[in-house]
C-alpha positions in Angstrom: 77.0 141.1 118.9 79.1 139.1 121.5 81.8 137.1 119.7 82.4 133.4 120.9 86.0 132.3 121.9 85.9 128.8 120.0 89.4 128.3 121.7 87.6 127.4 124.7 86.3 124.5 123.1 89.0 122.6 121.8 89.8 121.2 118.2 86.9 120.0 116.2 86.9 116.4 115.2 88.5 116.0 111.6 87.8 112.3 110.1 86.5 111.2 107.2 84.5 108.7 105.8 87.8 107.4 104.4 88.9 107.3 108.5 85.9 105.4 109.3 86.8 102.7 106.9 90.5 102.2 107.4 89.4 101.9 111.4 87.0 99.2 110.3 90.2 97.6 108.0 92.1 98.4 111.5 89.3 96.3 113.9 89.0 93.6 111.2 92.7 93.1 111.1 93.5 93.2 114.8 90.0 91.8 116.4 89.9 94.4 119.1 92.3 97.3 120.0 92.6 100.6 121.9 91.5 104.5 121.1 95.7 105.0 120.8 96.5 102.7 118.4 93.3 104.0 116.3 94.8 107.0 116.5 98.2 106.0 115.7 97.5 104.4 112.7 95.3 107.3 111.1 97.3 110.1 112.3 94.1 111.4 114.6 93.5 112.9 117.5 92.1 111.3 120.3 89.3 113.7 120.2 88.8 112.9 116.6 88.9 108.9 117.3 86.1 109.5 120.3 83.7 111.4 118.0 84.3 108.8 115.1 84.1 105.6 117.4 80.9 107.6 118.7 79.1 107.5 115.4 80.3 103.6 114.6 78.5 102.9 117.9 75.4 104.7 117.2 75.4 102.8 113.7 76.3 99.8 115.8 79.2 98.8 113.9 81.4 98.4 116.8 81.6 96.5 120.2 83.2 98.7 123.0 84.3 97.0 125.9 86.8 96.8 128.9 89.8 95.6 126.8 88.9 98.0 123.3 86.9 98.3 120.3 86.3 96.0 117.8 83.7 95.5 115.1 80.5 94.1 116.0 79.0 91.6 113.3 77.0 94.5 112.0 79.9 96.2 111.2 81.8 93.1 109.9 79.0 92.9 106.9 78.8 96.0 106.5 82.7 96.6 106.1 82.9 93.4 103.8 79.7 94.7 101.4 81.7 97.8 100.2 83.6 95.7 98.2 86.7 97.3 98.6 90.1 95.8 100.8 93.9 97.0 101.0 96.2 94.2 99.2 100.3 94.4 99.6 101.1 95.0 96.4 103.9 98.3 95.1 105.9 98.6 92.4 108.6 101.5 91.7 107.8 101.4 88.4 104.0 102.4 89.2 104.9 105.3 91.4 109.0 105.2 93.5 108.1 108.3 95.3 106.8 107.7 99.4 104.8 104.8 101.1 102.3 102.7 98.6 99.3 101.7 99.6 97.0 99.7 97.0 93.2 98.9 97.4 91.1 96.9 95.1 87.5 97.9 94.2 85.4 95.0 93.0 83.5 95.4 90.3 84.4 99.4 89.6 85.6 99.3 86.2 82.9 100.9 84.3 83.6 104.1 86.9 87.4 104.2 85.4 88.2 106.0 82.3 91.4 106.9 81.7 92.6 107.1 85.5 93.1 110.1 86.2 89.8 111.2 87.9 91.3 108.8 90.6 94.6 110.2 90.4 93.6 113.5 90.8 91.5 112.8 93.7 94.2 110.9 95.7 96.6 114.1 94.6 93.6 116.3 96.5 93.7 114.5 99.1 97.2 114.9 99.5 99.3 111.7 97.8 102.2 112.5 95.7 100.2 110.3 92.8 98.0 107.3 92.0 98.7 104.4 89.2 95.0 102.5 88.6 95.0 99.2 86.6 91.7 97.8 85.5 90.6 94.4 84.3 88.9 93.9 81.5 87.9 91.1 79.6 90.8 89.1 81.4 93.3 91.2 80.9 95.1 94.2 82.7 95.1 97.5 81.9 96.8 100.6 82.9 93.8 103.3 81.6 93.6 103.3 79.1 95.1 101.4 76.8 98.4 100.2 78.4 98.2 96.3 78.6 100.2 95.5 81.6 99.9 91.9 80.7 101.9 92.3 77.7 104.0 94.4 78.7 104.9 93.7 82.4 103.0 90.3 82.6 105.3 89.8 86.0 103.5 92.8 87.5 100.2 91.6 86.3 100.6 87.8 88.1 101.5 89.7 90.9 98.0 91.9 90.6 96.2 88.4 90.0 97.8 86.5 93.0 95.9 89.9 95.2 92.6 88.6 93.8 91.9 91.0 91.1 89.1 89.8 88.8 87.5 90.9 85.7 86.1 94.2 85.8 88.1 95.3 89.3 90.2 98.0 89.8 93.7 98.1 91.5 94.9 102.0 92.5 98.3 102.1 94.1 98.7 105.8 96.1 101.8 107.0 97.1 102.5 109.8 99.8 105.1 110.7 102.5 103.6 108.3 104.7 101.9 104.9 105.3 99.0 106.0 106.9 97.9 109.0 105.2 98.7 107.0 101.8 96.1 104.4 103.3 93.2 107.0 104.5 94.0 108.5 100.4 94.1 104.9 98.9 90.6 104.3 100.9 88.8 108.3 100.1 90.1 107.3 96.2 88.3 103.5 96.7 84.7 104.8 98.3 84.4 107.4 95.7 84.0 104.6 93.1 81.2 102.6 95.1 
């Protein structure tokens, strides 16, 4: 049996479907922008960014042209069907270690029981923690029995004024860096649509 040198070629492309959705937050954001900053802002390779963008053009979900990518309007409904969308919001009481990143997950509260499924995926993945909140009859949980309206109602107005409705859910990651706490924050969002 002849053995294959896979050095010869190169690294294989590592992205996830939590990559693919963070570029779409990206091209949303920014209207159109290069391979590099892709890559910046996920902490990819550029091989990895060329074999993702490849797929988002085959499911024409992006535009690429002269000046960069952006999202075609395919990819536009489809990004804003899952439902799910980074907010600024962090707290050092919910989590003082690293960079936050929170995303809200409309209508996921029936897939949150105590919190710590999501916790323990974002620690998987590889954040320091995860803090979730949930809405519920119009008020603002911390799983599962924690009312954060009660008991840190400044916190909770703040969670409001991002849009959170009843039956949402709010996870704040935290991890050693703003970009991997996003591509966590995102994996830990998709895994409750």
């Amino acid at each position: 049996m002849k053995l294959i040198n896979m050095a010869n070629f190169g690294p294989v492309a590592r992205y996830t479907d939590a990559h693919l959705f963070v570029a779409m937050d990206i091209l949303s954001r920014n209207g159109c922008c290069s391979r590099r900053v892709l890559a910046e802002e996920m902490d990819l390779g550029e091989g990895s960014i060329r074999s993702m963008l490849k797929v988002m053009k085959e499911w024409r979900w992006i535009d690429v042209r002269r000046p960069g990518v952006s999202l075609s309007a395919t990819g536009r409904a489809n990004f804003e069907d899952f439902g799910i969308r980074f907010v600024d919001i962090g707290s050092p009481a919910y989590g003082a270690r690293g960079h936050q990143q929170a995303i809200l997950v409309k209508g996921a509260a029936d897939t949150v029981t105590s919190g710590m499924a999501q916790r323990d995926m974002a620690v998987r993945n590889g954040a320091y923690g995860a803090s979730v909140f949930v809405m519920r009859g119009g008020r603002i949980f911390f799983p599962d029995s924690w009312d954060v309206d009660d008991n840190d109602p400044d916190f909770a107005a703040t969670i409001r004024s991002a849009g959170m409705e009843d039956g949402d859910v709010l996870v704040i990651v935290y991890s050693d860096s703003r970009n991997r706490a996003r591509v966590i924050a995102a994996s830990v969002g998709l895994a409750m649509r």
